[in-house]
PyMOL commands that place a pseudoatom at each C-alpha (Angstrom):
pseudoatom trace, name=CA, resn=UNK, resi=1, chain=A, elem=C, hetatm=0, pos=[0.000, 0.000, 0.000]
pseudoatom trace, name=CA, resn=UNK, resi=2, chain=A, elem=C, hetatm=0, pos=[2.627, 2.496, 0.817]
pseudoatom trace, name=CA, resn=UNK, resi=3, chain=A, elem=C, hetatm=0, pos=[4.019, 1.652, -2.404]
pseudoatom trace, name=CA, resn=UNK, resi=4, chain=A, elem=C, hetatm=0, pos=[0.910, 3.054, -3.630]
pseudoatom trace, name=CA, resn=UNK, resi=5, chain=A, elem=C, hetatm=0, pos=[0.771, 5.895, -2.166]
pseudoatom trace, name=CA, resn=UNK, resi=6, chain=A, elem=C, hetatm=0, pos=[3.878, 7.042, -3.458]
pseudoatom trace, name=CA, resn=UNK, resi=7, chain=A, elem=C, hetatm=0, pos=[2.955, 6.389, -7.052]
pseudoatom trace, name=CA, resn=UNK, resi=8, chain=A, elem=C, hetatm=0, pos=[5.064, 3.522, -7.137]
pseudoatom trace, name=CA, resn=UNK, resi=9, chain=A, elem=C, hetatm=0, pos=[3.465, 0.619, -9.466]
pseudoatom trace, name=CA, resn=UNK, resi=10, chain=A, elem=C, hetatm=0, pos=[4.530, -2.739, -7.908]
pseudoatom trace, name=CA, resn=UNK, resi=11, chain=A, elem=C, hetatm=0, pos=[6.165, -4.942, -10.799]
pseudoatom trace, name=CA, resn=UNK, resi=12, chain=A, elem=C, hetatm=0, pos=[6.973, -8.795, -10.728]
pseudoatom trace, name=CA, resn=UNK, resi=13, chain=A, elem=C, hetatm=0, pos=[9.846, -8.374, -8.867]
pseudoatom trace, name=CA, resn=UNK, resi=14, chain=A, elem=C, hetatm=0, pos=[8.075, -6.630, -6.138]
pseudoatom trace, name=CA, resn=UNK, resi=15, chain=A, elem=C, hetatm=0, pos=[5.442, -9.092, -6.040]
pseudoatom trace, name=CA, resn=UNK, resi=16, chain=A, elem=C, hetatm=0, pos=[7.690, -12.511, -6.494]
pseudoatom trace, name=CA, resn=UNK, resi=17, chain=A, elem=C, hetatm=0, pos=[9.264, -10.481, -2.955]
pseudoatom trace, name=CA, resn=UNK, resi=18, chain=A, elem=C, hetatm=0, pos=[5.912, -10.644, -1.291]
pseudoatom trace, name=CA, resn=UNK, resi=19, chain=A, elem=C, hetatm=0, pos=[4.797, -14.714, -2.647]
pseudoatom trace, name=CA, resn=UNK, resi=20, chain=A, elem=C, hetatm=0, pos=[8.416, -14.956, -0.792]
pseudoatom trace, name=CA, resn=UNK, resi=21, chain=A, elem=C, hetatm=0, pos=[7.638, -13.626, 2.074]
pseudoatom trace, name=CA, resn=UNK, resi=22, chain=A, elem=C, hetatm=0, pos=[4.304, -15.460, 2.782]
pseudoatom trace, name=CA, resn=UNK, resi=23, chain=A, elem=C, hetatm=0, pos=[5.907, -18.617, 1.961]
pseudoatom trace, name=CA, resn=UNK, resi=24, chain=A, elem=C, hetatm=0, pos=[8.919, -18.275, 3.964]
pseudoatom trace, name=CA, resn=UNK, resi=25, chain=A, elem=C, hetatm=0, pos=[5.957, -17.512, 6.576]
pseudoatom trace, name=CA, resn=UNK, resi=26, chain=A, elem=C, hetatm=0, pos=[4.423, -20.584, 6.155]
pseudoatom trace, name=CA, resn=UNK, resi=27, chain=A, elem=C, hetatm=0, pos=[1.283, -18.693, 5.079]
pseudoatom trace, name=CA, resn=UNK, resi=28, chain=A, elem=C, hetatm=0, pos=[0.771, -20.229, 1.133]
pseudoatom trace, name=CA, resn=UNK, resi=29, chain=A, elem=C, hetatm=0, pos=[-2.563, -18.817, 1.438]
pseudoatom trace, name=CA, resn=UNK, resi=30, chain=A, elem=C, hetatm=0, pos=[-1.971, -15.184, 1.592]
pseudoatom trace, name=CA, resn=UNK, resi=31, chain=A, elem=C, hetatm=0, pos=[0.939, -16.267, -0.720]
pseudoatom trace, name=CA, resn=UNK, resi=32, chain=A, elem=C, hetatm=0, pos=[-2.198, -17.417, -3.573]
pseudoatom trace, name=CA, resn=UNK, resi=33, chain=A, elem=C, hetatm=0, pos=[-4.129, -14.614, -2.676]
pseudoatom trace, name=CA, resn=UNK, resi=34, chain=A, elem=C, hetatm=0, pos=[-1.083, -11.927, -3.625]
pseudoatom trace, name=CA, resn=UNK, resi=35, chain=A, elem=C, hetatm=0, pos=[-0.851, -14.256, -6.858]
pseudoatom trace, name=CA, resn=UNK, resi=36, chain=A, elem=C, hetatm=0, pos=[-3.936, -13.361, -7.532]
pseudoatom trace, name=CA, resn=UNK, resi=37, chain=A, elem=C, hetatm=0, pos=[-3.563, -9.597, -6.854]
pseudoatom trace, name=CA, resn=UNK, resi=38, chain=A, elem=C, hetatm=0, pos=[-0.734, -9.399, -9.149]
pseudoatom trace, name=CA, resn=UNK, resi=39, chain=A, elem=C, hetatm=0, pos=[-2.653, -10.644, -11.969]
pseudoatom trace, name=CA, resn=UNK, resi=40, chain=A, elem=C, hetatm=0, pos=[-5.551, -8.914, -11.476]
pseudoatom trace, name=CA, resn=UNK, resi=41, chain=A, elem=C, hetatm=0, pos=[-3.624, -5.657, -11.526]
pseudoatom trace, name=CA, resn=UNK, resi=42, chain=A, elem=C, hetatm=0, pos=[-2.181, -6.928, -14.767]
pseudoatom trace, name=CA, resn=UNK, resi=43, chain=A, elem=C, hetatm=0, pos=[1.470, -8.103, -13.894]
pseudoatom trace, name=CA, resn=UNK, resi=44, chain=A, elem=C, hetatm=0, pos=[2.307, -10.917, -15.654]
pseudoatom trace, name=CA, resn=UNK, resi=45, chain=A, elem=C, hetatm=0, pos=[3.723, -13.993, -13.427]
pseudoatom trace, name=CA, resn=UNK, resi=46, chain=A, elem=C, hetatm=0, pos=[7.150, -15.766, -14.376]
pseudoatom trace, name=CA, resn=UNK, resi=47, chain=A, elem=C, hetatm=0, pos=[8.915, -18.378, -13.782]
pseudoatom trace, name=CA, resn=UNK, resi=48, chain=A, elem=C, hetatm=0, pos=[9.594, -17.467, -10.678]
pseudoatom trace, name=CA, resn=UNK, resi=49, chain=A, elem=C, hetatm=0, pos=[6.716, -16.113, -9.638]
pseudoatom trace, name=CA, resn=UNK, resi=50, chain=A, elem=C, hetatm=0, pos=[5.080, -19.931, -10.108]
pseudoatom trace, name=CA, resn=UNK, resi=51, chain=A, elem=C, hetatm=0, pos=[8.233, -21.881, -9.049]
pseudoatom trace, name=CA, resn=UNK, resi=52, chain=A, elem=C, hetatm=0, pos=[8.170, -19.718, -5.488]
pseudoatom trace, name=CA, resn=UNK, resi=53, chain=A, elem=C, hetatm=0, pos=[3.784, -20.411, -5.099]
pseudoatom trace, name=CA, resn=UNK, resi=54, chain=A, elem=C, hetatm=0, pos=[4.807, -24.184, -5.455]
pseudoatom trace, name=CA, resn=UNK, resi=55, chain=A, elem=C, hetatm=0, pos=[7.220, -23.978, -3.422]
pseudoatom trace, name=CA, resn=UNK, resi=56, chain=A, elem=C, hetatm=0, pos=[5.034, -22.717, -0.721]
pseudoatom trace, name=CA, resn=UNK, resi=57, chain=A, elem=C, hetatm=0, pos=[2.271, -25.085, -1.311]
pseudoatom trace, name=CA, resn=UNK, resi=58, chain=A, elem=C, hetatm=0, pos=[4.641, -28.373, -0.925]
pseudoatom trace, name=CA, resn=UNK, resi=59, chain=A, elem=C, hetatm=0, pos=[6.349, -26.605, 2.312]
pseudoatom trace, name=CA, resn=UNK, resi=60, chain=A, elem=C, hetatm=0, pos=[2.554, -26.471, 3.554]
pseudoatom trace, name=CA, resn=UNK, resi=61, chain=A, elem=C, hetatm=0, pos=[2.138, -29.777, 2.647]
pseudoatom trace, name=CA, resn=UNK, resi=62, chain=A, elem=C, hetatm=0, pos=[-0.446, -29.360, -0.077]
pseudoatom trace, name=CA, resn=UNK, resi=63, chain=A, elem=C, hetatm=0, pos=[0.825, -31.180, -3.008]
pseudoatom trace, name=CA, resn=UNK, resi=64, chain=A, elem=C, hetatm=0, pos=[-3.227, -31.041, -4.831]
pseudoatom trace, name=CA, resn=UNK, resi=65, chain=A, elem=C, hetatm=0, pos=[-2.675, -27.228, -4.817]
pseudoatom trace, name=CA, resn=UNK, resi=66, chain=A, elem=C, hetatm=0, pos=[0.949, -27.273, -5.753]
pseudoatom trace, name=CA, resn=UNK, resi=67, chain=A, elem=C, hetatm=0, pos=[0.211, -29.598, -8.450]
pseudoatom trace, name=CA, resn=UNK, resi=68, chain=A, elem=C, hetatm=0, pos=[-2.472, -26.715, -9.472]
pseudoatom trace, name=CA, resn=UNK, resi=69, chain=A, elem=C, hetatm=0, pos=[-0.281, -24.096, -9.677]
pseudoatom trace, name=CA, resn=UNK, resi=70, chain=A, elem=C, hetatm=0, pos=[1.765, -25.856, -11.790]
pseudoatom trace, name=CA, resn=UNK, resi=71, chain=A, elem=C, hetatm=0, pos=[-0.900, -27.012, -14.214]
pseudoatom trace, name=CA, resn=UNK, resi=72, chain=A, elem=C, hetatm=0, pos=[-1.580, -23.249, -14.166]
pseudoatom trace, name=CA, resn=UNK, resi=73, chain=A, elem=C, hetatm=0, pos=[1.934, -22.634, -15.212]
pseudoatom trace, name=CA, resn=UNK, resi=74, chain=A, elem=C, hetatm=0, pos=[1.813, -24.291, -18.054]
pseudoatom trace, name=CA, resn=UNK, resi=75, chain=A, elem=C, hetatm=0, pos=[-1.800, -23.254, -19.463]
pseudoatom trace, name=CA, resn=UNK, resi=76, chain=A, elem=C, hetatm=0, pos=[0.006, -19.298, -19.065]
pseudoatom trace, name=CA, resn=UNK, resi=77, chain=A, elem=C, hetatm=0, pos=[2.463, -20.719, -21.390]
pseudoatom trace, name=CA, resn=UNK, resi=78, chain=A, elem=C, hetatm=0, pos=[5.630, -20.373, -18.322]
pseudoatom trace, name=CA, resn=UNK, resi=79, chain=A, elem=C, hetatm=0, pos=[7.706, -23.536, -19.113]
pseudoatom trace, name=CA, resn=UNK, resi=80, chain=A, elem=C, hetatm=0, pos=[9.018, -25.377, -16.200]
pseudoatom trace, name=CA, resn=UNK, resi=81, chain=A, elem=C, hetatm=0, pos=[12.722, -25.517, -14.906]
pseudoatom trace, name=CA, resn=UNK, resi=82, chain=A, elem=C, hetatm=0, pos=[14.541, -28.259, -12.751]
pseudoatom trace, name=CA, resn=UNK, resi=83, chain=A, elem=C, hetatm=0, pos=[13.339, -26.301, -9.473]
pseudoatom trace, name=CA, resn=UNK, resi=84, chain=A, elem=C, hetatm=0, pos=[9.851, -26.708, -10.560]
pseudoatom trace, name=CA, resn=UNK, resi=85, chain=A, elem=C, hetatm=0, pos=[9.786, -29.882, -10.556]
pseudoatom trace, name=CA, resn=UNK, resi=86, chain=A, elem=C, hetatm=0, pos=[12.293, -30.164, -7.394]
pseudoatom trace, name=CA, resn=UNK, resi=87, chain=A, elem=C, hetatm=0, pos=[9.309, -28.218, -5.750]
pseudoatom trace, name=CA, resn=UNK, resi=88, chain=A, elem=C, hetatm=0, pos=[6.606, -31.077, -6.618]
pseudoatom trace, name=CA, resn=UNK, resi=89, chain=A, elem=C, hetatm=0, pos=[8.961, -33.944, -5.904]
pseudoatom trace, name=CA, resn=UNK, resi=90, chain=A, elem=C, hetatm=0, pos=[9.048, -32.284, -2.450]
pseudoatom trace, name=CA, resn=UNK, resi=91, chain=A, elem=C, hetatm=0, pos=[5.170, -31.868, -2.279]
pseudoatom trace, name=CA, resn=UNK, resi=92, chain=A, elem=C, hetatm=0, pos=[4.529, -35.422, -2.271]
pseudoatom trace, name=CA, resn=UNK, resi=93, chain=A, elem=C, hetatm=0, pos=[7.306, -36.408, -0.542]
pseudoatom trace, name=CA, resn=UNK, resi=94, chain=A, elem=C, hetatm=0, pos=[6.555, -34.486, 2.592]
pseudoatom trace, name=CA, resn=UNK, resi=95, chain=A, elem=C, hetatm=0, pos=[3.050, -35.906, 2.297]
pseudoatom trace, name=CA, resn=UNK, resi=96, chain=A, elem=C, hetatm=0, pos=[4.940, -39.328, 1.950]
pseudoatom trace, name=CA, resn=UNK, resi=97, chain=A, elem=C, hetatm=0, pos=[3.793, -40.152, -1.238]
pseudoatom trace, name=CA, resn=UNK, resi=98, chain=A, elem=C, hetatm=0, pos=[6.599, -41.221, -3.162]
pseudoatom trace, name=CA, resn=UNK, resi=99, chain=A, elem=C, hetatm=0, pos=[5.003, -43.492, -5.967]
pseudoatom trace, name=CA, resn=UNK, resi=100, chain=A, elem=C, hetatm=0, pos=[3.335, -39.809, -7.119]
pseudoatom trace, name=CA, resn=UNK, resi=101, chain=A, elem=C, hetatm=0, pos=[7.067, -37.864, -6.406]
pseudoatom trace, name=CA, resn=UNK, resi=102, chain=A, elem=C, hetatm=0, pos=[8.148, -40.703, -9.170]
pseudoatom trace, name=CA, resn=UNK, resi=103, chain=A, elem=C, hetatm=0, pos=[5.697, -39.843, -11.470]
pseudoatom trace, name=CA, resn=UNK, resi=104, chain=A, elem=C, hetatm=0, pos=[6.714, -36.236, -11.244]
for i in range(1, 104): cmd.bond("trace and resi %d" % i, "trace and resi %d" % (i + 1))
show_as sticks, trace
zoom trace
């Protein structure tokens, strides 16, 4: 908001910061919901942007909504990188389900 208020227009790098900072957090929730802020205001998410949500989710132990995000990912036309995947192997092997890490 203060961001705002100077006139400042956040960019992806500003809001890749804040995904971050929720995630780190432990909060993948407010995490989504400034992904969905960010497009709504028209900023288009990267690679990172998507690698650092999925990350988030499989720290929370949500692999479903990890595996989301990246399905998302790839209808937006952002092509994966080895930390993608990294992050989903990690989703379902916190949630100890390695025959679905494999298939990642």
């Amino acid at each position: 908001q203060l961001m705002q208020q100077q006139g400042v227009q956040p960019n992806e790098v500003t809001f890749n910061t804040l995904i971050n900072a929720f995630s780190q957090a432990k909060q993948p929730d407010k995490a989504n919901e400034v992904f969905q802020l960010m497009q709504q205001q028209g900023v288009r998410p990267d690679k990172v942007t998507f690698n650092t949500l999925i990350n988030a989710f499989s720290q929370a132990q949500q692999p479903d909504k990890a595996m989301e995000v990246f399905q998302l990912m790839q209808q937006q036309g952002v092509r994966p990188n080895e930390a993608t995947f990294s992050a989903l192997i990690n989703a379902f092997a916190k949630t100890n389900l390695p025959d679905k890490a494999n298939e990642v």
